[in-house]
N, C-alpha and C positions, 0 to 999 in steps of 0.2 A: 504494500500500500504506500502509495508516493502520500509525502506531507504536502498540502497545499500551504501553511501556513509560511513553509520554508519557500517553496516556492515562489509566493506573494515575498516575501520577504526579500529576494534576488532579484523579482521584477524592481520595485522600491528601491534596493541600492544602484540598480543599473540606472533607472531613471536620473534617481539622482548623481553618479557618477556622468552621466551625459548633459544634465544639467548644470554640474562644475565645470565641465569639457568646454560647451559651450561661452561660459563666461570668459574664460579664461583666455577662448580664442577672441572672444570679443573685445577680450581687454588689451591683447594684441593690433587689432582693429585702430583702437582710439588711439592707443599710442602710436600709431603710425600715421593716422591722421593729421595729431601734433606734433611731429617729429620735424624739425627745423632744417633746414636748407641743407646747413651745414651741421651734425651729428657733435656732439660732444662727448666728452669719454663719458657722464655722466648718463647719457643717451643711450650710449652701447651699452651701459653695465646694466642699464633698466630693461633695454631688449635683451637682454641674456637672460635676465629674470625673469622677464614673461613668456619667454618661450620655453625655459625650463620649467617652469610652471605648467605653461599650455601643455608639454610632452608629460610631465607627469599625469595631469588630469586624463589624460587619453589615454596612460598604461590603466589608471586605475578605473577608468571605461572599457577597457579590454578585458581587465582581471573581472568584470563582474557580469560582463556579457557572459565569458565563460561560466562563473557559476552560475547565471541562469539558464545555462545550456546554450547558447547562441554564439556559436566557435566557428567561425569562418576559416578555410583556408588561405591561400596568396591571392592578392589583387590584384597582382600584377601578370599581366596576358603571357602565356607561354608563347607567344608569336613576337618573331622581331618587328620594330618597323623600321 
């Protein structure tokens, strides 16, 4: 007998892990919006943070897809172009 409760459970953190994903990509968004002509090192160290951010959020969108069963293979075409 499968638990439904666990499984609502994994639906709920997946949501909400794509839910974080999303921000975090969007917060990438904005800051690149206000990103000035010329970059400062203060600039880069802010993009580095939000992108290690953003890559984190999307590992732990991936780790919860899996536990709710929803495991994709490569997305990338076995065909060259």
């Amino acid at each position: 007998m499968t638990d439904s409760s666990s499984a609502d459970d994994d639906r709920a953190r997946l949501r909400r892990a794509a839910a974080a994903h999303t921000a975090a990509a969007q917060d990438v968004e904005a800051f690149l919006r206000r990103l000035p002509d010329v970059p400062g090192p203060a600039d880069i160290t802010e993009y580095a943070n939000l992108l290690t951010r953003e890559e984190q959020m999307r590992a732990d969108r991936e780790a919860a897809a899996d536990a709710a069963g929803i495991t994709i293979g490569s997305l990338e075409s076995d065909q060259g172009t």
